[in-house]
Structures are given as structure tokens and as C-alpha cells.
N, C-alpha and C positions, 0 to 999 in steps of 0.2 A: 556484373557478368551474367551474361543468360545462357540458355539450353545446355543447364548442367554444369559439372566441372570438369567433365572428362574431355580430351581433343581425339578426334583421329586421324590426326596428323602429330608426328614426332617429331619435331623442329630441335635441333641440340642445344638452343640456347633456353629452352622454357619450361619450365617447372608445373607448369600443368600436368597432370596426370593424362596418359594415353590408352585408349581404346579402339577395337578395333567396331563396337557397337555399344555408346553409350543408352545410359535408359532415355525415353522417348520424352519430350518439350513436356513440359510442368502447363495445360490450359490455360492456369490459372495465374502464371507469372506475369503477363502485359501486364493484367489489373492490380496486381499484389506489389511490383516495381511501382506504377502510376500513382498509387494511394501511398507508398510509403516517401516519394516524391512531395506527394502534396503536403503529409504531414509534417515533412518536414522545411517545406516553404522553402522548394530549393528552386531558384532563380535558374540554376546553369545545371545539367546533369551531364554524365556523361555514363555510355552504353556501350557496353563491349562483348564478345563474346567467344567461345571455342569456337574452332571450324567443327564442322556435322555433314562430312562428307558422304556419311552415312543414309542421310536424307534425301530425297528427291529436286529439292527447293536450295537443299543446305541451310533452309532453316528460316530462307529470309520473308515466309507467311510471318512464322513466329516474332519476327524482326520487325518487319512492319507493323503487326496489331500490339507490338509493345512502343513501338514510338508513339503513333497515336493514342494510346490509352493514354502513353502521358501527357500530351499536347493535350488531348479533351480534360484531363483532371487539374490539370497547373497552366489556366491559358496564358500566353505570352511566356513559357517559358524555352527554354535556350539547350533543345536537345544536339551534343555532339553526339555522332557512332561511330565508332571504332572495328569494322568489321571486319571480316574475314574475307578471302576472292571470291566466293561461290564456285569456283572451277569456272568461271569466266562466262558464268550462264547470264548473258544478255538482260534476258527473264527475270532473272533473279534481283539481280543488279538496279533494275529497273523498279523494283516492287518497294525495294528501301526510299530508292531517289524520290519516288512520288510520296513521300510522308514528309517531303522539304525538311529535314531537320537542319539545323544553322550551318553543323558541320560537320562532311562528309569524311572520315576519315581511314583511311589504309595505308598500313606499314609495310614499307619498301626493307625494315630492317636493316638490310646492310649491302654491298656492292654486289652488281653481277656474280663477278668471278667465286665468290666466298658461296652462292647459293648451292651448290651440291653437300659444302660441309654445312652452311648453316640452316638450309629451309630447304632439304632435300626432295619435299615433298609441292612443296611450293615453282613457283618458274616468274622469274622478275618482267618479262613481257606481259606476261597476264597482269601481273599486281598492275605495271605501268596502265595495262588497258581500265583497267578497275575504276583506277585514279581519272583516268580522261574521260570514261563516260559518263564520271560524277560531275564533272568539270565542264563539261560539255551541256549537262541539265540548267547549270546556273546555281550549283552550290557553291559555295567556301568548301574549298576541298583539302586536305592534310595529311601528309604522312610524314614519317618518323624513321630514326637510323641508328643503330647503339654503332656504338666505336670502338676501340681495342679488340678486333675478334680477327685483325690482321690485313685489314686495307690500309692502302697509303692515301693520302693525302688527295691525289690528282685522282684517283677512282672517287673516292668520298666528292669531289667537284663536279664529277660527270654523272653523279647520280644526282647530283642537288639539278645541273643544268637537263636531266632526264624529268627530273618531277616537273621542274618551273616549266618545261615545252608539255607535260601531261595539262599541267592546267593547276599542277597546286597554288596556291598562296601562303601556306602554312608549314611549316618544316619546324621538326624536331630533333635534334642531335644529345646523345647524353652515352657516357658509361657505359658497357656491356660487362655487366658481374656477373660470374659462374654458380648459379644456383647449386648445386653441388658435386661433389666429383664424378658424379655422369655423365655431366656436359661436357662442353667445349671448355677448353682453358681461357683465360684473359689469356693474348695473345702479348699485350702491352698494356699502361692505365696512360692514358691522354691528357698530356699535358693541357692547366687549364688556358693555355695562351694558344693552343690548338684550337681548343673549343671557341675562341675567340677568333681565330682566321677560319673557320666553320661557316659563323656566325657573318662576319662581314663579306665573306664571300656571298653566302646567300641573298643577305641583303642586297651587295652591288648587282645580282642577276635579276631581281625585282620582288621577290615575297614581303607580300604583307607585315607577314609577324613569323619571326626565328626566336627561338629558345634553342640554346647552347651552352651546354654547362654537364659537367659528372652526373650532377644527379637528378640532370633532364629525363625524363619519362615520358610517354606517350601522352599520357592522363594525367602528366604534372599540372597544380596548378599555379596559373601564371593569370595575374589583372591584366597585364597586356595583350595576352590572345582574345581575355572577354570584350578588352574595350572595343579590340578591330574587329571582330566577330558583329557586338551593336553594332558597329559603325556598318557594316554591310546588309543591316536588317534595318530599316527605318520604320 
């Protein structure tokens, strides 16, 4: 995770710590991620970070010169990122896309209607635009959904048929656990034969590669995303 640890944004599902001005990007992280990448001869990385709404950019100069550091220190390796919206800044958007990393990724979270209680701060049209202009460059594009926070079944559908028309390939479905009693309640825990009519739903609407299961994660790791991922980089 880069630029810090602090968000400023207050999402009710996330345990990050919030701010309303975290301290300022560490220079020296692109290089200090890239070198501790290469030391450790990692094939597949994965990159995420707070939102920094508090920035100009939101951060994504810092975003792009840490993808490339690592692409120049580990060649042919296999950067996914996991970012934040930018608040929908074009510009911004555009700065990450041109450092081609394998896979584009932003989380949609959870349905429309739940976004006031869960990512007040957040607006799913934007996230949806995020996801298309990544899709629309020619990435492998991904986002992610936790479940029990009180959607039904047929919203959870029309958000998977929301991504696949954005342009993802990539879907993730897993669990939403209450980091602690500040947050949101489990509304329900999701039966695992849910997570498997999830699953083959997604599949029948066309995505690449679905992971669906409790304790799916965004940055869970899974052979099957790395294999389709190669398979999309020749």
C-alpha cells in the first residue's frame, strides 16, 4: 500500500485510519517498493493504495513513477493496481493507464443503493467510469464486491452485468467482516452455495476469471487470475 496509511475518505466498511490531511508521498517510495520487489524476485506484484483526496493529482504522479520504478527494476514483471477513483479526474486516470500495468483494478464494493451507508464518500457512476476508461485503453480491467452488508442477490447481478458492460474481465466476490464495532454490521454471512451462484452467474455474462468464495479478497491470491492475466500479455 502507498501514500501513507491514512484515507481521506471514511468508507464504514474499512479499517484504515482517516484523515482529513495525511503527511505528504514519501519521494522515495516508487524506488524503495521497486528494489524490495526485485529482492525479492517477485514475478506478480500487487499495488494499492489510500485515496489522497487531499492532492492535486490524488496522487496518481506518485502512482505512476512507482509502477514504473518497478517495471524498470523486475523486467517482465506482472504489475496489478488496485486504485482509488481520483474523483474522476480524466487526467489522472490517464497517468496510471499509460504505465500499462497487466491489471487495472477498481472496486465497485458493493451495490448502488447500499453506497450512502457504505462509501458515502464515494458515487458508483464514477467508480463505473473509472473501470471503462481503463477498459477502453486496452487493460485487463478488475474490480471487486464484499457481500453480507445487505444486498439481495438480483442487485449483486446487476452490478456484475454493470462491470461486464464497463469493460471488466475480472470480478471478485468474497465476505464483508466488520473490522470493529465502528463499522457497519455483517448484515448476514453468505452462504458458500451463494458464492457459487455469484460465480457462475458471472461466468455465464462473459468474464475471464471470477473468484468467489468468503474469503475472496480483492488481492486474494489465486493461479487462475495469474494464468488468464499471462494469457492476455504474450
Amino acid at each position: 500500500m502507498i501514500l501513507g496509511n491514512r484515507c481521506t475518505r471514511n468508507c464504514k466498511f474499512c479499517a484504515v485510519g482517516h484523515v482529513e490531511k495525511p503527511l505528504p508521498p514519501d519521494p522515495a517510495e516508487p524506488e524503495n517498493l521497486a528494489n524490495a520487489a526485485a529482492a525479492m524476485k517477485l514475478s506478480f506484484v500487487v499495488v494499492t493504495s489510500v485515496t489522497r483526496d487531499d492532492l492535486p493529482d490524488g496522487g496518481a504522479e506518485h502512482w505512476a513513477r512507482t509502477v514504473e520504478a518497478v517495471h524498470e527494476a523486475v523486467p517482465g514483471i506482472l504489475v496489478e493496481v488496485l486504485v482509488p477513483d481520483f474523483k474522476g479526474d480524466p487526467a489522472a486516470i490517464d497517468r496510471v493507464i499509460r504505465t500499462r500495468p497487466a491489471v487495472f483494478g477498481h472496486n465497485l464494493e458493493t451495490v448502488p443503493r447500499l453506497y450512502p451507508d457504505v462509501r458515502p464518500q464515494a458515487d458508483y457512476a464514477r467508480s463505473l467510469a473509472v473501470l471503462r476508461r481503463s477498459a477502453e485503453a486496452g487493460l485487463v480491467t478488475k474490480t471487486s464486491v464484499m457481500l453480507g452488508l445487505g444486498e439481495t442477490l438480483e442487485e449483486v447481478r446487476r452490478t456484475i452485468d454493470d462491470a461486464y458492460a464497463a469493460g471488466c474481465r475480472i470480478f471478485y466476490a468474497g465476505q464483508y467482516l466488520q473490522p470493529s464495532s465502528r463499522h457497519l454490521p455483517v448484515a448476514r454471512y453468505v452462504t458458500p452455495e451463494e458464492f457459487d451462484a455469484v460465480k457462475a452467474y458471472a461466468e455465464s455474462v462473459g468474464f475471464g476469471f471470477v473468484a468467489s468464495a468468503p474469503l475472496v479478497r480483492s488481492s486474494y491470491h489465486e493461479e487462475g487470475q495469474t494464468a488468464y492475466v499471462r494469457g492476455q500479455h504474450p
